[in-house]
NUGU-730806 format. One record per residue (C-alpha): residue number from 1; chain; x, y, z. Coordinates in Angstrom, 1 decimal, always signed. Layout:
<nodes>
@k=NUM&c=A&px=X&py=Y&pz=Z
...
</nodes>
This chain:
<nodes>
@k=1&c=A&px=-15.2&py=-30.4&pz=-6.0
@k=2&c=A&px=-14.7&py=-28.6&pz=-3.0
@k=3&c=A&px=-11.3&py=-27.5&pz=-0.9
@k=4&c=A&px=-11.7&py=-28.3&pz=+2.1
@k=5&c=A&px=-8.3&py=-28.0&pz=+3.9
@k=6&c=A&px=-8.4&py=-24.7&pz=+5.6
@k=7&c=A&px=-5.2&py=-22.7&pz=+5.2
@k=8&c=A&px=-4.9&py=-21.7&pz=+9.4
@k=9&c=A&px=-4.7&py=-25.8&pz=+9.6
@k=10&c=A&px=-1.7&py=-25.7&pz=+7.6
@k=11&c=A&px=+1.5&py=-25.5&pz=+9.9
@k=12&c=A&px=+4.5&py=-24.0&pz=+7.6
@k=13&c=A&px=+3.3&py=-20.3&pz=+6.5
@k=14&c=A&px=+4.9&py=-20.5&pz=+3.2
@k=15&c=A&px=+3.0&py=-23.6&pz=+2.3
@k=16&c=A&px=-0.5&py=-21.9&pz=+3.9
@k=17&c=A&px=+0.8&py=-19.1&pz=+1.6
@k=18&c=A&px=+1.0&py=-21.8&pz=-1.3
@k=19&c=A&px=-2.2&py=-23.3&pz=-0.5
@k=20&c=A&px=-4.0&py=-19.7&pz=-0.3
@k=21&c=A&px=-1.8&py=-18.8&pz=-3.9
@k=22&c=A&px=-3.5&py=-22.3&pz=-5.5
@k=23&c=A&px=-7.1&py=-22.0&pz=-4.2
@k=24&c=A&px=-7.2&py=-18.3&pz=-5.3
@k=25&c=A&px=-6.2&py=-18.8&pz=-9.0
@k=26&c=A&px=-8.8&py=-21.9&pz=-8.8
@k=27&c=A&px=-11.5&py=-19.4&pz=-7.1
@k=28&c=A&px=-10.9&py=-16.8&pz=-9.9
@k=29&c=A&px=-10.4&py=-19.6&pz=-12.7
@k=30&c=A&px=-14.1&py=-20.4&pz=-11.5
@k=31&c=A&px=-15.2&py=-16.3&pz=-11.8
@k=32&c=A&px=-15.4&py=-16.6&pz=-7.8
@k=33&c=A&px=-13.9&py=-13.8&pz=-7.2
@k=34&c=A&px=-15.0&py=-12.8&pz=-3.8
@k=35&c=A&px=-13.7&py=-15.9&pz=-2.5
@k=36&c=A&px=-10.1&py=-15.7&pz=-4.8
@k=37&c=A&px=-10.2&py=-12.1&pz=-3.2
@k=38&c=A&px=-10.7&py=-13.7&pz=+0.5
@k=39&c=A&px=-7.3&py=-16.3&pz=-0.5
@k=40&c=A&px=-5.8&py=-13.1&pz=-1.8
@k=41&c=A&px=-6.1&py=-11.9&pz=+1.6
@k=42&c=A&px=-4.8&py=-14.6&pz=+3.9
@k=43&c=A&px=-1.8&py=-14.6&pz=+1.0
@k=44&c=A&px=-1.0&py=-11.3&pz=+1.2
@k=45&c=A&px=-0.9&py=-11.5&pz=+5.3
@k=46&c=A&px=+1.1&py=-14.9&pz=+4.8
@k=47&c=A&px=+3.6&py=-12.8&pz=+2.9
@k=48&c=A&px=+4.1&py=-10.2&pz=+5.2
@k=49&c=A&px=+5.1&py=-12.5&pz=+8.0
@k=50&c=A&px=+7.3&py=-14.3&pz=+6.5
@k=51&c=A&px=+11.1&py=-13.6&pz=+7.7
@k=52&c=A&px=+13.5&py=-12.5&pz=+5.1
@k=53&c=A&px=+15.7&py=-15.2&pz=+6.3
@k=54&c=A&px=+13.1&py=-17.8&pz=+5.3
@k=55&c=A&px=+14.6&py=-19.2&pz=+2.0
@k=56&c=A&px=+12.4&py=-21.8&pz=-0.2
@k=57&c=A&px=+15.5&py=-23.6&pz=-2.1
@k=58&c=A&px=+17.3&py=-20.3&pz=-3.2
@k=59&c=A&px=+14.8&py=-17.7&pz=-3.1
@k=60&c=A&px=+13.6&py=-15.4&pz=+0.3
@k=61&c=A&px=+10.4&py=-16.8&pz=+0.9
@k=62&c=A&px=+9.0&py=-13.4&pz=+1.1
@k=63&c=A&px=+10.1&py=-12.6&pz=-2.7
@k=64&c=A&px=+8.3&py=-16.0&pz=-4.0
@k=65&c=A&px=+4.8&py=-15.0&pz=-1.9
@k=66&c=A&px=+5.2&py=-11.7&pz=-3.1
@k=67&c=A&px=+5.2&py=-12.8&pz=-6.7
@k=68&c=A&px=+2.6&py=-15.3&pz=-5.5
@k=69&c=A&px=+0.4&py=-12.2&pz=-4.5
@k=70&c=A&px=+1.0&py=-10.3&pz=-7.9
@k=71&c=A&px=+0.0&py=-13.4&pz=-10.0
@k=72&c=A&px=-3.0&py=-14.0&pz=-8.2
@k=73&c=A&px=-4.0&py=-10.3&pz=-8.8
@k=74&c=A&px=-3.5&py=-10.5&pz=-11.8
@k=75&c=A&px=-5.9&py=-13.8&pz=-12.5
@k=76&c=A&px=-8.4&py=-11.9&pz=-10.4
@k=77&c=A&px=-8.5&py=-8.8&pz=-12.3
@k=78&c=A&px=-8.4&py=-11.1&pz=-15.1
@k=79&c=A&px=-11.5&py=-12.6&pz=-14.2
@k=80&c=A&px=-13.3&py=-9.5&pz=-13.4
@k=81&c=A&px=-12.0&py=-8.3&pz=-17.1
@k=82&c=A&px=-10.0&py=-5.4&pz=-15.7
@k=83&c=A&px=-7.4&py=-6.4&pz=-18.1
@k=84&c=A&px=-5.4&py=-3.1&pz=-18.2
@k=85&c=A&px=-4.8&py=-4.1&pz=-14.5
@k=86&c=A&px=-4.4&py=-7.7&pz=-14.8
@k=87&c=A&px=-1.7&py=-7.0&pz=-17.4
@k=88&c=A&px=+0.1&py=-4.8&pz=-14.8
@k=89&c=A&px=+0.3&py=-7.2&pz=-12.2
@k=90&c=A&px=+1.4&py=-10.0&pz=-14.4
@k=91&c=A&px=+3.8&py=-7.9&pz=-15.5
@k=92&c=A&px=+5.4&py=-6.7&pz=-12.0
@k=93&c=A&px=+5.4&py=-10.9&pz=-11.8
@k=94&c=A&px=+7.4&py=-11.8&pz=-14.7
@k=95&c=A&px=+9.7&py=-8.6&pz=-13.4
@k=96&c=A&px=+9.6&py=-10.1&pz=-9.7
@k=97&c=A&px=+10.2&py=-13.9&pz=-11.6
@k=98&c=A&px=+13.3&py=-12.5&pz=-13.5
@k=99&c=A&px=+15.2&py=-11.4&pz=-10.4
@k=100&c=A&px=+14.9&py=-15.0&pz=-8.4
@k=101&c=A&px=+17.7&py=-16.7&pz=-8.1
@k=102&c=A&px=+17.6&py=-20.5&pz=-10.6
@k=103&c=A&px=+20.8&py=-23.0&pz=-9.9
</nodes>
């Protein structure tokens, strides 16, 4: 089954940034990693746009598409069996998870 919502279509940019986070870890879950690396992209970019003053319930959006960005790095070096790496990044995500803010 193909996606076929392209993430520029979406309007909010942390949901494109969702959309890109959900498509990559289904691209690499598939071994396709040149195209999870392509949604790793637009994430990453997503990310870095994203005002600090941008909170998703009680969270800085930038800190949730930043651990967004680490998971799916680490799913992609996963799938590529770079596991030292894919450790690492999953890692820096349970790290970047343990500092967000739960009610």
């Amino acid at each position: 089954m193909a996606v076929t919502v392209p993430v520029a279509a979406v309007p909010a940019r942390h949901v494109r940034g969702r959309l890109a986070l959900a498509r990559g870890l289904a691209r690499a879950g598939r071994g396709e990693t040149r195209a999870a690396r392509a949604e790793l992209d637009s994430l990453s970019a997503i990310a870095a746009e994203v005002p600090e003053e941008m909170i998703i319930i009680l969270n800085p959006a930038p800190a949730l598409l930043g651990l967004a960005v680490e998971v799916l790095e680490g799913q992609i070096a996963l799938a590529e069996k770079r596991f030292d790496a894919a450790v690492a990044h999953l890692r820096e995500a349970v790290r970047m998870e343990d500092g967000l803010t739960y009610d």
